[in-house]
C-alpha positions as CSV (number, residue, x, y, z in Angstrom):
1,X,-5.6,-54.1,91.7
2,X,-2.7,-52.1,91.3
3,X,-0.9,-54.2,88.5
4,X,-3.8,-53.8,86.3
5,X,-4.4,-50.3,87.4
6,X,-0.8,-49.6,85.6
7,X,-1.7,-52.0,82.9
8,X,-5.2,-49.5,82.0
9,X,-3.0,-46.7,82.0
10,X,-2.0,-47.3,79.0
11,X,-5.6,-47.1,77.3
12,X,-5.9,-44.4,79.6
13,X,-3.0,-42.4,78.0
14,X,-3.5,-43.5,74.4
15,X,-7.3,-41.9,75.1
16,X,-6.7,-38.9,76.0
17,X,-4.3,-38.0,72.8
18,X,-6.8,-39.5,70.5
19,X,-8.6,-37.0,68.5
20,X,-11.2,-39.3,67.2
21,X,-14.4,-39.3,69.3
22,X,-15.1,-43.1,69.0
23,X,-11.7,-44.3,69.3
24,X,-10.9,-42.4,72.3
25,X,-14.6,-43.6,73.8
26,X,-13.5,-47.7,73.1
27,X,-9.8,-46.7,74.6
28,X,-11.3,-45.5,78.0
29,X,-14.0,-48.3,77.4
30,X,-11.2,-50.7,77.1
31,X,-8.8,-49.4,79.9
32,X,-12.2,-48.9,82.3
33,X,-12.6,-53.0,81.6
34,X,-9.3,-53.5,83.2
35,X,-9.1,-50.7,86.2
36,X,-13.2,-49.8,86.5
37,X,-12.2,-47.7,90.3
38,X,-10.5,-45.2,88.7
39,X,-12.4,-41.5,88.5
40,X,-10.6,-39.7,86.4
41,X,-11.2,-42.2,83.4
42,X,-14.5,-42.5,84.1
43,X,-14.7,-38.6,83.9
44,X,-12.8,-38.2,80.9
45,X,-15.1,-40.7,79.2
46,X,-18.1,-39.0,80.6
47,X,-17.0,-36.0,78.4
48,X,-16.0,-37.7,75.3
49,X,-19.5,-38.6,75.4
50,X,-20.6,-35.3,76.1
51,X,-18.6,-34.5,72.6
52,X,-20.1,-37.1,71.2
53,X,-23.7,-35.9,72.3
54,X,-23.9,-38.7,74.0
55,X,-26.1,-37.3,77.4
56,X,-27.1,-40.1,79.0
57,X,-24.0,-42.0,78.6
58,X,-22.2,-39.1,79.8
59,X,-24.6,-38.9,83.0
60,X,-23.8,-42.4,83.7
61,X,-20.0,-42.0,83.6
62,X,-20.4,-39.0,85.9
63,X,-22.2,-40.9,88.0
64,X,-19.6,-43.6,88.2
65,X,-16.8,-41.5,89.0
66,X,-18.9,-39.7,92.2
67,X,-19.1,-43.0,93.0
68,X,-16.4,-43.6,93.4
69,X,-15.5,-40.8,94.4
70,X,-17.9,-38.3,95.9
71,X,-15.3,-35.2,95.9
72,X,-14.2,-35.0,92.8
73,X,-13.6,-32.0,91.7
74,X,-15.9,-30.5,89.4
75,X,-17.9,-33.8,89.0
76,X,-21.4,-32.9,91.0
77,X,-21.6,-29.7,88.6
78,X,-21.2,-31.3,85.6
79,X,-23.2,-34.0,86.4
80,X,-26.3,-31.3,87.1
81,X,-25.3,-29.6,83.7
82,X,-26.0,-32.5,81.6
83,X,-29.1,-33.6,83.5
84,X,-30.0,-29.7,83.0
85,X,-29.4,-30.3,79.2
86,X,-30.7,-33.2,79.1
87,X,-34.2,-32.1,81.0
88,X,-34.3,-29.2,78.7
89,X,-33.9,-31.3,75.3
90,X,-36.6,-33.6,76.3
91,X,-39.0,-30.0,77.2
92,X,-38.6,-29.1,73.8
93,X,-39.4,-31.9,72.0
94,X,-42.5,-32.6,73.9
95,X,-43.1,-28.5,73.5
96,X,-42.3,-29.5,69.4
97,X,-44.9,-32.5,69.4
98,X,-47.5,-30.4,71.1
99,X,-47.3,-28.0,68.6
100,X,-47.5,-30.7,65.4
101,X,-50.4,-32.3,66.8
């Protein structure tokens, strides 16, 4: 609803001036917990986890914000440049275990 929509903001705000990785991922956690419809903090937790290294998490959250909204700007390219990244992490570790054995 609205009222707690206004109430998340805060988190929201407090988030995206924090400069520590983990706080600002339990801010947006914390706000998301009270307004979970809105896309733009689901996207700017999507990319604190990409900071974080985070990948899947980060897919997730860009998932969640298509979602809910299927528009948003920016948000199906990002979401195919982590499953790129992610793909091509997972390539070279199997190439690296291949190798070993």
């Amino acid at each position: 609803d609205e009222e707690a929509c206004q109430q998340a903001k805060t988190y929201f705000y407090r988030a995206k001036d924090m400069e520590d990785p983990g706080e600002k991922v339990f801010l947006y956690q914390r706000g998301l917990r009270i307004c979970p419809q809105s896309p733009r903090a689901h996207a700017e937790l999507a990319e604190a986890y990409a900071r974080f290294c985070e990948t899947r998490e980060a897919i997730g959250k860009w998932r969640e914000v298509l979602r809910y909204d299927p528009d948003y700007p920016g948000g199906r390219e990002r979401l195919q440049v982590l499953q790129d990244h992610l793909a091509n992490a997972k390539n070279a570790t199997s190439s690296k275990k291949k190798r070993v054995q």
